[in-house]
C-alpha positions as semicolon CSV with decimal commas, in nm:
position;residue;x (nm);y (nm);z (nm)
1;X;0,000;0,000;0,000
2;X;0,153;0,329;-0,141
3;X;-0,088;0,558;0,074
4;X;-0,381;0,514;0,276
5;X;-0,728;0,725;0,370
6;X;-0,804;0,739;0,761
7;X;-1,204;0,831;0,792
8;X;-1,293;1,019;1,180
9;X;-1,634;0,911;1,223
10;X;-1,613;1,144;1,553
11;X;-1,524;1,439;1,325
12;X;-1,809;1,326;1,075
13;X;-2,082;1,308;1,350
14;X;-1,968;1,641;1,468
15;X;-1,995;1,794;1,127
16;X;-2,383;1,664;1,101
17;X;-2,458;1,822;1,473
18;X;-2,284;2,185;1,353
19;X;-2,543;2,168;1,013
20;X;-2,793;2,059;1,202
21;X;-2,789;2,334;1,443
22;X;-2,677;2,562;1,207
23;X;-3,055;2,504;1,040
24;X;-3,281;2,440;1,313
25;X;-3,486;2,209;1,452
26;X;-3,753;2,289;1,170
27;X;-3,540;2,141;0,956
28;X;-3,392;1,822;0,840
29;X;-3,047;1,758;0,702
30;X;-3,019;1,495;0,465
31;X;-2,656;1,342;0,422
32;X;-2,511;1,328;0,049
33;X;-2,278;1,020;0,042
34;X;-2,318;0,985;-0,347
35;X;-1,961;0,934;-0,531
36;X;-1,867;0,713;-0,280
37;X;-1,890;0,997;-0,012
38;X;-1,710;1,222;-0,185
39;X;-1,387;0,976;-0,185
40;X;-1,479;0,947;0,222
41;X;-1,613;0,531;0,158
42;X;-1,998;0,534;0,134
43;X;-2,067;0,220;0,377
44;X;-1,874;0,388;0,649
45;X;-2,003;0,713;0,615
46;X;-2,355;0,622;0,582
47;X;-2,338;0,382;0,897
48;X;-2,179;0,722;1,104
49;X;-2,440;0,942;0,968
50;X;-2,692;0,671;1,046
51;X;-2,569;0,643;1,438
52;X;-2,567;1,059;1,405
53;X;-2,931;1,063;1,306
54;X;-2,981;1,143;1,003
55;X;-3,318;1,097;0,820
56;X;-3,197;1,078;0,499
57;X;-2,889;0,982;0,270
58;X;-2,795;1,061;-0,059
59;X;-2,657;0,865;-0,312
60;X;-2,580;0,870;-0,696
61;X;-2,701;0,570;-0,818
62;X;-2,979;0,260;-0,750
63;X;-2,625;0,048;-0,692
64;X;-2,489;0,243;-0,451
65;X;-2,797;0,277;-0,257
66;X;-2,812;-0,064;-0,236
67;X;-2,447;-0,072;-0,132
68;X;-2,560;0,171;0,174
69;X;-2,865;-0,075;0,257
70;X;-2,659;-0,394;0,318
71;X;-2,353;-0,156;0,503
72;X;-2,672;0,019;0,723
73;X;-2,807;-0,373;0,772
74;X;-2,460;-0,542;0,878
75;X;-2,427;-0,275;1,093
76;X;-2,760;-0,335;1,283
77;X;-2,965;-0,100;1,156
78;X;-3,287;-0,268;0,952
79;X;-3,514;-0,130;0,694
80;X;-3,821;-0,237;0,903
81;X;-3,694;-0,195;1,285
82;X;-3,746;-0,580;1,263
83;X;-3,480;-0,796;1,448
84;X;-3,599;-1,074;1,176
85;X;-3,412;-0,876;0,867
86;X;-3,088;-0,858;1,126
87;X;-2,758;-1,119;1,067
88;X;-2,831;-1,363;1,388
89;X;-2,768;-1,256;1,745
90;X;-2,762;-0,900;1,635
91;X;-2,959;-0,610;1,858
92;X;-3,087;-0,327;1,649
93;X;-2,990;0,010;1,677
94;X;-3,325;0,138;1,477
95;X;-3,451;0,194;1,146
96;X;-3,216;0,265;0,887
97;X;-3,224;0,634;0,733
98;X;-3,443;0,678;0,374
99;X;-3,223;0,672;0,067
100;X;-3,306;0,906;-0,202
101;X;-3,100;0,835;-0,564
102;X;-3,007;1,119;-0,631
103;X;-2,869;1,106;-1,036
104;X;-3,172;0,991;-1,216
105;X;-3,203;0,562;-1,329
106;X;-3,238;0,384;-1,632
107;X;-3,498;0,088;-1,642
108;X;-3,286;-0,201;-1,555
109;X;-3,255;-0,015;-1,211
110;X;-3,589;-0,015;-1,136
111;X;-3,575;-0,389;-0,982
112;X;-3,245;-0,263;-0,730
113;X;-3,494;0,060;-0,630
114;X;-3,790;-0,156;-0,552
115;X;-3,595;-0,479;-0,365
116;X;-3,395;-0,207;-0,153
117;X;-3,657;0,023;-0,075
118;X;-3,519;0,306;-0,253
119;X;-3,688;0,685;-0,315
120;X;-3,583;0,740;-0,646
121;X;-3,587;1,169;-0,804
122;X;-3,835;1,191;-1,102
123;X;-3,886;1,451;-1,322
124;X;-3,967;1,276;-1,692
125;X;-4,299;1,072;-1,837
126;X;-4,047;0,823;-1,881
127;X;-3,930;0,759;-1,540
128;X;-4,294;0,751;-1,429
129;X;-4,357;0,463;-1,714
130;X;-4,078;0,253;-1,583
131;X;-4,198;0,245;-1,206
132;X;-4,564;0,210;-1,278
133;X;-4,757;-0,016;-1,087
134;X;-4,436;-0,048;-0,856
135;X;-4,616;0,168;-0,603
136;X;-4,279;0,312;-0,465
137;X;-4,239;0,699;-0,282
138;X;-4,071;0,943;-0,480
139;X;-3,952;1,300;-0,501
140;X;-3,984;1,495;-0,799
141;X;-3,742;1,816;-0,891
142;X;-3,811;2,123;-1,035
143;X;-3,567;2,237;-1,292
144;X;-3,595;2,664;-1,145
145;X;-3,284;2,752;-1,309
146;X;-3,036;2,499;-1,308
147;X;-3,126;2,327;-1,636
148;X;-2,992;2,033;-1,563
149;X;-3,253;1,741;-1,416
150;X;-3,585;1,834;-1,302
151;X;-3,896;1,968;-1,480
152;X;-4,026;2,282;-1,530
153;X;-4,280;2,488;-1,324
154;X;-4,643;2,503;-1,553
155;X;-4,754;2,263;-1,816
156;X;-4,479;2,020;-1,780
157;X;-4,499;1,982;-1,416
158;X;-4,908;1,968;-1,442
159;X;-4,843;1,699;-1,654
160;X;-4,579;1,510;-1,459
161;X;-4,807;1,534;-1,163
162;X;-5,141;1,356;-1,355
163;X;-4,898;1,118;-1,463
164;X;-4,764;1,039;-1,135
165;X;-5,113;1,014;-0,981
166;X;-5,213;0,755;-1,312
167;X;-4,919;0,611;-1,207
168;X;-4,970;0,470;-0,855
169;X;-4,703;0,635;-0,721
170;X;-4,652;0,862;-0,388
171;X;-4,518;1,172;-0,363
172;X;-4,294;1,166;-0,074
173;X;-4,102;1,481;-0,177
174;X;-4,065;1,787;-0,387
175;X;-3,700;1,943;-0,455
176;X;-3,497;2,208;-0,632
177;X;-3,143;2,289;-0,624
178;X;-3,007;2,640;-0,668
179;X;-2,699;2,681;-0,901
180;X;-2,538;3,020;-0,735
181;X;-2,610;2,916;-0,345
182;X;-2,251;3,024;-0,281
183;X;-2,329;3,382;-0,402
184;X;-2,430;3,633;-0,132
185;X;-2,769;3,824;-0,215
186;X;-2,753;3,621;-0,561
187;X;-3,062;3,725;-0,808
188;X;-3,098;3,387;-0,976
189;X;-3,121;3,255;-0,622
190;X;-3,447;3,470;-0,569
191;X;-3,566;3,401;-0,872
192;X;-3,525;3,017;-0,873
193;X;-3,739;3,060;-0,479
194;X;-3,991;3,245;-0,703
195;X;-4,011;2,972;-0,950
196;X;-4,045;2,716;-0,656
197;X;-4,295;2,850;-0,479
198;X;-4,520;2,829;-0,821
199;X;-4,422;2,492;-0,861
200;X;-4,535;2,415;-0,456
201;X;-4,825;2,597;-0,528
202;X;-4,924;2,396;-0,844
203;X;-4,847;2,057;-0,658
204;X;-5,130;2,186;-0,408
205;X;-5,371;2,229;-0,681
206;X;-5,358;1,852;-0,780
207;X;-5,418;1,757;-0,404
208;X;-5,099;1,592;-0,399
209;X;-4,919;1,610;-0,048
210;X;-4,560;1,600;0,001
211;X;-4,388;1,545;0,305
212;X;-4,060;1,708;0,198
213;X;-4,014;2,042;0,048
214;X;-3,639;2,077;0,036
215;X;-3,407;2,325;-0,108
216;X;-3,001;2,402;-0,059
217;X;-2,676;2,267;-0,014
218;X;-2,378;2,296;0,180
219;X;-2,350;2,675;0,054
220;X;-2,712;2,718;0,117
221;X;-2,626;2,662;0,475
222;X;-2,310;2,775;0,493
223;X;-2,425;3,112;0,332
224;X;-2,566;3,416;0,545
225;X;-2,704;3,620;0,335
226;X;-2,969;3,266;0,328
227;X;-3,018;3,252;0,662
228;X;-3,405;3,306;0,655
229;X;-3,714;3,081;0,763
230;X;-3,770;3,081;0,379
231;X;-3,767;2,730;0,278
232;X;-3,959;2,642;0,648
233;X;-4,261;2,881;0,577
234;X;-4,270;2,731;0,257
235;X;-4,280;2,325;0,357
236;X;-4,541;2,476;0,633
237;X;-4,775;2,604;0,311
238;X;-4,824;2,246;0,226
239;X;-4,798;2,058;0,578
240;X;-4,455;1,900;0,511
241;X;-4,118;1,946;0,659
242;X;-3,827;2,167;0,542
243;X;-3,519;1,926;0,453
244;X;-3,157;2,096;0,326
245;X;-2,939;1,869;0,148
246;X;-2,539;1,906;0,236
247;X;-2,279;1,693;0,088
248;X;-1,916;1,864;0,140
249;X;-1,981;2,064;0,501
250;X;-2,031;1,685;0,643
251;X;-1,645;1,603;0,515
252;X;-1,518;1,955;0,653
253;X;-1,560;2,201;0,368
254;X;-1,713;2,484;0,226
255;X;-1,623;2,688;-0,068
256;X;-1,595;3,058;0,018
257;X;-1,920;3,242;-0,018
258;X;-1,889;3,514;-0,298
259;X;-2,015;3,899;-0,266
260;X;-2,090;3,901;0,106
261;X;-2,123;4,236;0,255
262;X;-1,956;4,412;0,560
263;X;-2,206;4,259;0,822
264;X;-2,224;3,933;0,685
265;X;-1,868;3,816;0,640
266;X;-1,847;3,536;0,846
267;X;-1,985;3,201;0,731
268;X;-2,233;3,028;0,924
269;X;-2,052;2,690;0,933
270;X;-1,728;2,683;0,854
271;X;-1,495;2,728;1,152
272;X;-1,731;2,457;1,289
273;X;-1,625;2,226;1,033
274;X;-1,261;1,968;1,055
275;X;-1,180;1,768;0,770
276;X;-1,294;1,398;0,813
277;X;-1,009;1,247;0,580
278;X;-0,642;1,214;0,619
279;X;-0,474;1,135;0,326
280;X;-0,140;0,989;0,382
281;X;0,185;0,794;0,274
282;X;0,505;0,711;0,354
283;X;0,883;0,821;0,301
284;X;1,057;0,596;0,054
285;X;1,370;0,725;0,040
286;X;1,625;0,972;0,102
287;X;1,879;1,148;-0,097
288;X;2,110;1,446;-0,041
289;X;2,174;1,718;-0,338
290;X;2,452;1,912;-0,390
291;X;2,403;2,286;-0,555
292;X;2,335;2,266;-0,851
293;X;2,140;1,938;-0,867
294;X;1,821;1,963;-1,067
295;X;1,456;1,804;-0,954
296;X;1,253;1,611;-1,180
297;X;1,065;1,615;-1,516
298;X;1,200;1,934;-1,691
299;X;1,449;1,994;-1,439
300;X;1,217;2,324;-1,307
301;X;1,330;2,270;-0,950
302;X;1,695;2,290;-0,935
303;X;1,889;2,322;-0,550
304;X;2,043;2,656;-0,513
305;X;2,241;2,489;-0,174
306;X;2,317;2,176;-0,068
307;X;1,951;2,030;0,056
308;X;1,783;1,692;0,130
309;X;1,489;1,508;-0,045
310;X;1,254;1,229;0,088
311;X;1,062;1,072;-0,217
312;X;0,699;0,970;-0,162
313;X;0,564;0,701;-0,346
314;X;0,222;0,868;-0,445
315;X;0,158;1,101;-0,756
316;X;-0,116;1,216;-0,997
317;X;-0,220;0,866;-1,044
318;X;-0,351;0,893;-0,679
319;X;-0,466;1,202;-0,735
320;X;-0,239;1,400;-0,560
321;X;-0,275;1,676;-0,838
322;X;-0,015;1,828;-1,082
323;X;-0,060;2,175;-1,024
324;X;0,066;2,100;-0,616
325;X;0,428;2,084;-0,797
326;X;0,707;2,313;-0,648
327;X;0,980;2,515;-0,861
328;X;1,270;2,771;-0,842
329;X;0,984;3,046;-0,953
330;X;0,661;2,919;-0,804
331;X;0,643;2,722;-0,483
332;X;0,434;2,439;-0,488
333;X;0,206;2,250;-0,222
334;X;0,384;2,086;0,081
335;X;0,249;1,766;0,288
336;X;0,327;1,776;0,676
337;X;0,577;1,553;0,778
338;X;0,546;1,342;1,123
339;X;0,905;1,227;1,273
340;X;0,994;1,100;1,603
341;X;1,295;1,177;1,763
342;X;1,524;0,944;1,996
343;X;1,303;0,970;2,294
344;X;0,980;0,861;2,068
345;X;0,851;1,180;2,066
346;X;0,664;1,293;1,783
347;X;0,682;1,652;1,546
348;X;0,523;1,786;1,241
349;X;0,697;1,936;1,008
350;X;0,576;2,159;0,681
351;X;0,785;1,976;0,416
352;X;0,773;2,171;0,060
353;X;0,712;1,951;-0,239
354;X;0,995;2,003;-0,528
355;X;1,000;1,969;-0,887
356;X;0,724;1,816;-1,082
357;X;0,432;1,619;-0,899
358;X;0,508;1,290;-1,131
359;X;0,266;0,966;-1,173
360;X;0,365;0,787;-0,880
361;X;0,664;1,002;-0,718
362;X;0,698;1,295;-0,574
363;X;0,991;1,466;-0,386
364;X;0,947;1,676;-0,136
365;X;1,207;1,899;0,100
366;X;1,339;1,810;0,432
367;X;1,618;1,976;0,436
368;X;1,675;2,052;0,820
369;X;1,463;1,835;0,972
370;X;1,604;1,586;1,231
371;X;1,511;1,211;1,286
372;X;1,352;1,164;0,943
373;X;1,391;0,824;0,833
374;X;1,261;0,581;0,593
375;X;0,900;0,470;0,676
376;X;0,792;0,812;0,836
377;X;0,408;0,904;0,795
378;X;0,376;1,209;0,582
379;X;0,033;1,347;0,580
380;X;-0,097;1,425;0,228
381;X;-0,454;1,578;0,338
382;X;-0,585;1,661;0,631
383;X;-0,465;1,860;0,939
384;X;-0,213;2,106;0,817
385;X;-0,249;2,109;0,457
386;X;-0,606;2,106;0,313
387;X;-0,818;2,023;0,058
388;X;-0,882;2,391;0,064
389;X;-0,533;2,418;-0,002
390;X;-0,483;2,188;-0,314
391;X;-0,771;2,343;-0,447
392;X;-0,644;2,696;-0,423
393;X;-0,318;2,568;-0,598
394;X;-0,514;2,358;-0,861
395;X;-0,760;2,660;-0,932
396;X;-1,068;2,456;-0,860
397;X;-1,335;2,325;-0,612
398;X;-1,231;2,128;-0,245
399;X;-1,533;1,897;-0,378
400;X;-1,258;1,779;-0,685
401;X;-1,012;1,735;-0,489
402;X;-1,169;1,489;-0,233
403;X;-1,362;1,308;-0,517
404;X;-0,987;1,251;-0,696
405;X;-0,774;1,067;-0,394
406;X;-0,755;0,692;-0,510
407;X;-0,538;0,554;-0,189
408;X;-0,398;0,211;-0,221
């Protein structure tokens, strides 16, 4: 094993409580573990989220909420609260959370959703077809802006909605998702609330009655220029419950909310937030370098003084990304370096990563620091260096960066 993930389900479980009071008691949090928990391992992060309470999961596909199902049944939680669905000699700890797939389903999916007592998203006639007569829960989405899944507020919804009923299906839910929630006082966010609050409106006309209305993500949350009873008045309208959806805050992230103004500069989450994963490896070797000595691919790092290197057996093919790569004119990432000294006592150390980030090496800086040795841990994500922090250097999203670690 070249590197390894360690998962805190304490720091996971804390994460939950923090949303969950961030939002209220009028409102539920639903987990999103799709992607495999955003690299975090699905089964052990919906079994943690389970034991935190949540109501709800998220996943991307029919086969990964299955996945979920047998990891939430091993682990003693059963669809039913029956001891009968349990492995033998196992005590329940209560009914597992509802699992909502998330990503839409093709019609060889349908028999997974039905035998695992999933709540798959609709929004076409065709969707409907393929579950008829199953008699399943679902949640339908309204496309207010993003134009991506869901359908559209008037005649296509109206539609959808006869269809539905025709159908023999319940309406357990009605969603939306907003496209800019990380923008402070964003325009298209008031206009896609607009747009749902037609759409709740026209569900009530077909006597249909949900008992979700939910809206929002992580930035939704996180954001304070959204910190209104909005989305609570609104499930109220219709007799259901309010219900926020937050994938990245559970794993210790938020991305920084845009446009914010003097009195609202402070998010409403994130210092309550630690990062869940640590990423790390292992030093492989050591080797001095005289001045002079270049680094890597393209020689772009080259030592201006003598120095020493420790190579780390992890690279892009791990996801440990390109752009983290150190030289003479731009410094690169660093990983944080744990050593022990004679005594067994143990130090971090901020070790810079040289020359180019390659496939499966990389070389990193350690010149000065005493006791390193073959074998030390060096943390790769996590505590001292971010995803925040390779996505600042790789000019994207902390989501990408957590989704891209392939340990092993």
């Amino acid at each position: 094993m070249t590197s390894w993930i360690e998962i805190s389900e304490e720091r996971l479980a804390a994460n939950y409580r923090a949303i969950a009071k961030a939002v209220g008691s009028e409102t539920a949090v639903l987990g999103v573990i799709k992607a495999n928990a955003y690299g975090h391992g699905v089964e052990r992060c919906a079994v943690a989220l389970a034991r935190a309470g949540a109501p709800w999961l998220g996943v991307t596909t029919a086969n990964e909420g299955a996945q979920v199902r047998r990891a939430l049944r091993d682990a003693g939680f059963s669809p039913d609260g029956l001891q009968s669905l349990l492995p033998q000699g196992q005590s329940p700890l209560g009914k597992q959370p509802q699992i909502l797939v998330m990503c839409g389903f093709l019609p060889e999916d349908v028999e997974t959703i039905v035998k695992h007592k999933l709540t798959p998203v609709v929004w076409t006639p065709e969707q409907i077809g393929w579950l008829h007569g199953s008699g399943l829960a679902v949640h339908v989405e309204i496309d207010t802006g993003m134009s991506r899944q869901g359908v559209r507020p008037g005649a296509e919804l109206d539609d959808l909605l006869v269809w539905l009923s025709n159908a023999g299906l319940a309406l357990d839910g009605v969603f939306t998702h907003f496209c800019a929630a990380e923008v402070a006082h964003c325009d298209l966010t008031q206009t896609q609330e607009r747009r749902f609050e037609a759409a709740i409106a026209q569900v009530s006309e077909h006597a249909l009655a949900p008992l979700w209305i939910h809206a929002g993500s992580s930035s939704t949350v996180d954001n304070p220029a959204q910190a209104s009873p909005w989305l609570v008045d609104l499930a109220k309208s219709v007799g259901a419950r309010a219900m926020v959806r937050c994938g990245c805050a559970l794993y210790g992230y938020c991305v920084p909310i845009e446009g914010a103004d003097a009195t609202s500069t402070h998010s409403r989450l994130s210092s309550s937030l630690r990062p869940v994963m640590m990423w790390k490896t292992r030093v492989l070797s050591l080797r001095d370098l005289a001045a002079g000595d270049s680094v890597g691919y393209n020689a772009t790092f080259t030592a201006t003084a003598p120095m020493r290197l420790a190579m780390l057996p992890v690279g892009y093919s791990d996801g440990l990304r390109r752009e983290l790569s150190g030289s003479n004119e731009r410094p690169g990432g660093w990983v944080m370096l744990r050593t022990r000294n004679a005594a067994g006592q143990l130090s971090e150390h901020r070790a810079a990563i040289v020359g180019r980030v390659s496939m499966n090496l990389t070389m990193v800086d350690v010149t000065g620091i005493a006791d390193v040795q073959f074998g030390d841990e060096a943390i790769l994500l996590g505590d001292g260096i971010t995803a925040d922090d390779h996505a600042r250097l790789a000019k994207t999203i902390p989501y990408e960066i957590l989704c891209g670690v392939h340990a092993g």
